[in-house]
N, C-alpha and C positions, 0 to 999 in steps of 0.2 A: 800744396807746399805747406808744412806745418812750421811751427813758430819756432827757433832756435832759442836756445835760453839764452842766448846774448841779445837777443827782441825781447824777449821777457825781460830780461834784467831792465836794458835801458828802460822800457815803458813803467817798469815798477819803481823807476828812478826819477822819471817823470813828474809824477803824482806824487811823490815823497815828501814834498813839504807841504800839500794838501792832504795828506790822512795825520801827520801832527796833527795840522789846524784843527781837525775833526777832533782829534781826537781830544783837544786842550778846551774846545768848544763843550761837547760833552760831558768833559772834568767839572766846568762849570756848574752842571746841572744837575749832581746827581738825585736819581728817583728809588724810593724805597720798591721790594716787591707787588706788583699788580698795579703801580702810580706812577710807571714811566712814562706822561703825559709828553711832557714837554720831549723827553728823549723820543719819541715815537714821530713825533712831530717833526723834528729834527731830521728823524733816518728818512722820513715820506720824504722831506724837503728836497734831499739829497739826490731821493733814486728820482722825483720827478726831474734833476736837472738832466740826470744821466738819461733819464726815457726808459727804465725800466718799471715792468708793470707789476704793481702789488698789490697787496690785499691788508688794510688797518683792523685792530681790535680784534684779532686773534685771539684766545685768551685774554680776553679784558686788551691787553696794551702792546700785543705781541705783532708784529709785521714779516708777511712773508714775500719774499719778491719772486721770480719766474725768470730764468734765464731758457727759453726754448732750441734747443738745435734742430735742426732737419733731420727727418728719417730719425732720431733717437730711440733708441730701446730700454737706456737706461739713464736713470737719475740720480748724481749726487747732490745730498741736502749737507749746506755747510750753516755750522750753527754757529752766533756770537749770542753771549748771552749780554744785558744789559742794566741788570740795575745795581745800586749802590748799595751802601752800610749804614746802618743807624751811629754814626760814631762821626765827631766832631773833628776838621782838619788840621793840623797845625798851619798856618797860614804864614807861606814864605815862597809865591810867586803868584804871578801874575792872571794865571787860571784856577787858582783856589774856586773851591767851592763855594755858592754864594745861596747853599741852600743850610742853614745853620740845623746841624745834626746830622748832616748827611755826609756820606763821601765817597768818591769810587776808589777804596779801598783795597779792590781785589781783581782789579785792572779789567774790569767787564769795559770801562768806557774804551782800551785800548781794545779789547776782542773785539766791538762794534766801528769802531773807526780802519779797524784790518780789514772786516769784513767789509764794509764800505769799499774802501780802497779796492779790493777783489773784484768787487761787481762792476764799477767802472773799468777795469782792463779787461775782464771778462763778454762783457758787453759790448768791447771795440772787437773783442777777437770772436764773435758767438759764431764766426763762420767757420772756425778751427776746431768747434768743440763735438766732441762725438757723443757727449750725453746732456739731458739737462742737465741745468744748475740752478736749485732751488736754495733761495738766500731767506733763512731765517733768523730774525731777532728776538730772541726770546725772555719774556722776563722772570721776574723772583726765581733766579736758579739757588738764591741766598736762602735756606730754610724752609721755605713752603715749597716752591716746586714748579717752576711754570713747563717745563716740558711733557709733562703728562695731561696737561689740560689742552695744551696744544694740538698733540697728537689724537684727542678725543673729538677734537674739531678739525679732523680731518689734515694736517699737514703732510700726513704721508702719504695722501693721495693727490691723485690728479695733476700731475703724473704720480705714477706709482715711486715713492721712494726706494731703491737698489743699496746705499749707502749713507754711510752719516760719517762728517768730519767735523773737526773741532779744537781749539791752543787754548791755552791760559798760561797768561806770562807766570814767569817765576823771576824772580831777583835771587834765586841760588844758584843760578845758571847765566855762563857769560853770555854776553852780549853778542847776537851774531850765530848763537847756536839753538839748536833745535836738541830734544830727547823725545825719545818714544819705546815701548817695549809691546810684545803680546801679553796676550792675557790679563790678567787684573793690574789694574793701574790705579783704582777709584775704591774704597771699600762701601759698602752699606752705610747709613748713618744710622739705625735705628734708634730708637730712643723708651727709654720706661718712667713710669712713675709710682711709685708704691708709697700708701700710707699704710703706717702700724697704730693700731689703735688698741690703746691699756687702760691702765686706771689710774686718774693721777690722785695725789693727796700730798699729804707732807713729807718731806725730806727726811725727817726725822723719824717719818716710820715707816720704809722701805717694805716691812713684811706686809704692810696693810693695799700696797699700790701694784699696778703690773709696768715697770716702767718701760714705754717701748723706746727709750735709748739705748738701751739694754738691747731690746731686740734686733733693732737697726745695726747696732755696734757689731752682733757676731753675723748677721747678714751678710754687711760690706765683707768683714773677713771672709766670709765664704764665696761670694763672687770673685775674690781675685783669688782665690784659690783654685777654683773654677777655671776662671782664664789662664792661668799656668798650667792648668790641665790639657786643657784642646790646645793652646797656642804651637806652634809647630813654625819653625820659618819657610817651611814651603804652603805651610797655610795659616796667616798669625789674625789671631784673636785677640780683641781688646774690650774690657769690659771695665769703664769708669763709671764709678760713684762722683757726679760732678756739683749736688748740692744734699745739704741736708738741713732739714729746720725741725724745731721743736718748737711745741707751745708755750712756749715761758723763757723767761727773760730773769725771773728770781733763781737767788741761791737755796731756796731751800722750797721748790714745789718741785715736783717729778711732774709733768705733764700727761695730759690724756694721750696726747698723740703725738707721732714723730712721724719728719715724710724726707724719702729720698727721691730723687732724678738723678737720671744718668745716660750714656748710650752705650751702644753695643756695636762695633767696630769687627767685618769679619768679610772673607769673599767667598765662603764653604757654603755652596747652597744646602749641601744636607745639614752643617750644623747648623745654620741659621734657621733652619726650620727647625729644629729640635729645643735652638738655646731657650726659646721663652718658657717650654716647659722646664725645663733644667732650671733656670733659675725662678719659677714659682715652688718645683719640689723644696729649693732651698728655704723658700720664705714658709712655706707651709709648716716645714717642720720646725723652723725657729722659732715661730709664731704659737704652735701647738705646745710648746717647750716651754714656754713662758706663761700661756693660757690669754694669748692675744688673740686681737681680730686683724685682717690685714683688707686693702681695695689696693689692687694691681692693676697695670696699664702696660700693657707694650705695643708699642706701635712701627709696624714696617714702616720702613721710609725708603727711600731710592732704593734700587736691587745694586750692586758690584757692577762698575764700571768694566768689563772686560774688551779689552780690545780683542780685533780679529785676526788670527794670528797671518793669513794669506794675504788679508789688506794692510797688515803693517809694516811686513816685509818687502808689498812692492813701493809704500811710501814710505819709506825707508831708503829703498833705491833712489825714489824719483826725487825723494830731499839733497842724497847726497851727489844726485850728480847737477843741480840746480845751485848747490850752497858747499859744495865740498865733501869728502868724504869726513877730514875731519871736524866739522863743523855738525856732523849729528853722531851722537852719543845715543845711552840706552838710560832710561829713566830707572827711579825705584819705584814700587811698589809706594803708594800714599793709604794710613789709613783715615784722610779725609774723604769724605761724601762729593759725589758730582751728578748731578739730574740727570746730563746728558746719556746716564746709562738706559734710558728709557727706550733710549732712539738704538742704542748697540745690542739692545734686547730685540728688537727686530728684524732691525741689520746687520751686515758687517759693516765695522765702524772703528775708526781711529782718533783718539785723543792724544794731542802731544804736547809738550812742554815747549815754549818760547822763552828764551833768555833774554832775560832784562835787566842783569844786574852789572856794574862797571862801579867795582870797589876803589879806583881811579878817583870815581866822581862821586863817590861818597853813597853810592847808591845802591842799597846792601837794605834794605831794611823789608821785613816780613810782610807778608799778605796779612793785611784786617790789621794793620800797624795805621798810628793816623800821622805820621811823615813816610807814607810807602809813597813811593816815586819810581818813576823805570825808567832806562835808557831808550829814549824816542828811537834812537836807532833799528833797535829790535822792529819799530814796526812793518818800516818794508822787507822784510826777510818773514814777517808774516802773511804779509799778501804776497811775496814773492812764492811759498809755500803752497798757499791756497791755489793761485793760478794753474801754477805748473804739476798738480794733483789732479786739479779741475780737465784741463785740459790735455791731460794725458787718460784719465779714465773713460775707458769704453767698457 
C-alpha cells in the first residue's frame, strides 16, 4: 500500500512545529564556510534521535546520512546547504544570531531544518521508498564551494548516486508556493582579476607617465560593450566591473598601477570557454595602446546550474499534485551562482524555488539583507516536497 498524500500531509503537519524549532535553533548559530562546527553537531544530534546512520566531516564539516530501501536500484541525494554570511543581524527576535558577524542570511539554516524534517518522515516511511535516500549537509555553498570537495570524497557513491534535488527560499515568492523550470536556473559565477601596470609621475606632466587609469577606463568600456554583444535573452551574458583601485589617493600623482575585479555571469558553455580569451584580446590591445604592462586572472567557478528537463517535468507533476496545481509556478532564469550545479553536472537534477515571502507580515526583504526573515510556514511545504519526490522516485 503506498502512502496517500493526505498521510503525507498529516505526518508533515505533525513535525511542523519541530523543523521551526530547528530551524530558529540553527538561526542562532550561524557558521562561516568550512566552520560549521557547532551546525554539524547540531544536524548528528538530530539524526542520532531519529536513528539514522551518518557519516561527520565530509569536507572538513559536511554530514551525509543514508536512508537505505530494500532491493533499491536507484539513489536520490537531497542537498541542504548550511552555512551563514559574514554580515551582522539586525537584532529584533528572539533567535537572533548570537554569533556577532555572522548570519543565516540566505536561509541555508531553513534548507537544513527542511531537510532535517524530510529524513525523519522519511525514515518512518523507509518501507514505502523504492530508491535510496541520501541526506547531505553541505557546507560554504557561500563563495568557496563546498560541493565539489564533497563529491571528491566520494558522496556520489556508495550507493551510486542516480539523482540530485535541492530548494532555496526566496521572499519574492508567496508563501505556500514552490517555482521550478528546465534548463538553466543558476549561472556561472566566474570571476577575474586584472592589474595594469604604467608609469606613474606627476599630474602635471601627463606626457612623461603611462597612466593605467586611462587604460582601465577604455577596458571597462570595452567589456560592456562586449556583453551587449553576446547577451542574447535566450542566452544572457553579464560582465561586471565590481571594483577598481588605484595607487594613490593624491590629486596630482598618476599612479603606477590601476587594478580591476569583477565576474562574468553566463550559462553558454561554448562562450564561456571562449570569454577569458575575448576579454585578455581586449586587455592586450589596450595595454599595447598605451605602452602598458598587464597580470590577468580568471578564474572558473561553479559550471551553470542546469536543471534536467525529464526530471523537472515529473517534479513538477509530483509538486502539483501534493501542493496544488496552482501553487507551482515556473521560475526565471537567475544570473546568481549556485555550487549545487556540481551534482546536476553528473546527474539529473532539480533545483527549485520555495516561497517565503507574506508582504502581509512585512516579510519582503532580499537574500544577504541583514533583517531577511521568511514565513516559517513555507517550511513544511518544503519537507512536504522533499518527501513526496523522495518517495515517489523509482
Amino acid at each position: 500500500m503506498g502512502i496517500s498524500n493526505e498521510m503525507l500531509a498529516a505526518k508533515v503537519e505533525e513535525i511542523a512545529e519541530h523543523v521551526i524549532h530547528m530551524r530558529r535553533a540553527l538561526h542562532r548559530i550561524p557558521e562561516l564556510a568550512f566552520c560549521e562546527e557547532k551546525t554539524a553537531a547540531y544536524i548528528a544530534e538530530q539524526l542520532d534521535k531519529i536513528g539514522i546512520p551518518y557519516q561527520k566531516g565530509v569536507a572538513k564539516t559536511g554530514v551525509v546520512a543514508l536512508i537505505e530501501a530494500k532491493n533499491a536500484e536507484k539513489t536520490l541525494l537531497i542537498r541542504a546547504d548550511m552555512d551563514a554570511l559574514p554580515m551582522d543581524e539586525k537584532k529584533d527576535c528572539e533567535f537572533s544570531s548570537i554569533h556577532a558577524g555572522r548570519m543565516h542570511a540566505c536561509g541555508h539554516d531553513a534548507h537544513t531544518a527542511v531537510l532535517l524534517g524530510a529524513a525523519e518522515i522519511l525514515w518512518q516511511l523507509k518501507e514505502h521508498l523504492s530508491c535510496n535516500v541520501k541526506l547531505l549537509f553541505q557546507p560554504a555553498e557561500e563563495g568557496v564551494g563546498g560541493a565539489l570537495p564533497m563529491i571528491e570524497e566520494g558522496v556520489m557513491e556508495n550507493p551510486t548516486v542516480t539523482a540530485a534535488l535541492a530548494l532555496h527560499v526566496m521572499n519574492d515568492a508567496k508563501v505556500g508556493t514552490v517555482a521550478l523550470k528546465p534548463d538553466g536556473i543558476m549561472a556561472c559565477p566566474d570571476e577575474f582579476d586584472l592589474k595594469v601596470i604604467g608609469k606613474g609621475g606627476h599630474a602635471a606632466y601627463p606626457e612623461l607617465c603611462i597612466n593605467p587609469i586611462s587604460v582601465v577606463s577604455e577596458i571597462v568600456l570595452a567589456f560592456s560593450e562586449l556583453a551587449n554583444k553576446l547577451n542574447r535573452p535566450e542566452r544572457p551574458v553579464v560582465i561586471s566591473v565590481c571594483g577598481v583601485q588605484a595607487g594613490t589617493t593624491a590629486h596630482n600623482i598618476i599612479p603606477e598601477t590601476a587594478q580591476i575585479l569583477g565576474t562574468v555571469r553566463l550559462y553558454d558553455k561554448t562562450i564561456r570557454a571562449e570569454i577569458p580569451g575575448l576579454l585578455e584580446e581586449i586587455i592586450r590591445e589596450k595595454a599595447e595602446k598605451y605602452g602598458a604592462r598587464y597580470e590577468w586572472d580568471y578564474r572558473l567557478m561553479y559550471p551553470p546550474l542546469i536543471n534536467d528537463e525529464a526530471m523537472t517535468k515529473e517534479v513538477s507533476r509530483l509538486l502539483s499534485e501534493i501542493l496544488g496545481e496552482e501553487q507551482v509556478g515556473v521560475c526565471k532564469a537567475s544570473m546568481g551562482g549556485e555550487d549545487f550545479a556540481y551534482f546536476t553536472e553528473r546527474v539529473p537534477g532539480v533545483y527549485f524555488n520555495l516561497g517565503t515571502g507574506n508582504a502581509e507580515k512585512g516579510i519582503d526583504m532580499p537574500l544577504h539583507s541583514p533583517d531577511f526573515k521568511i514565513d516559517e510556514d513555507a517550511l513544511k511545504i518544503g519537507v512536504l516536497a522533499f518527501c513526496k519526490v523522495a518517495l515517489e522516485y523509482k
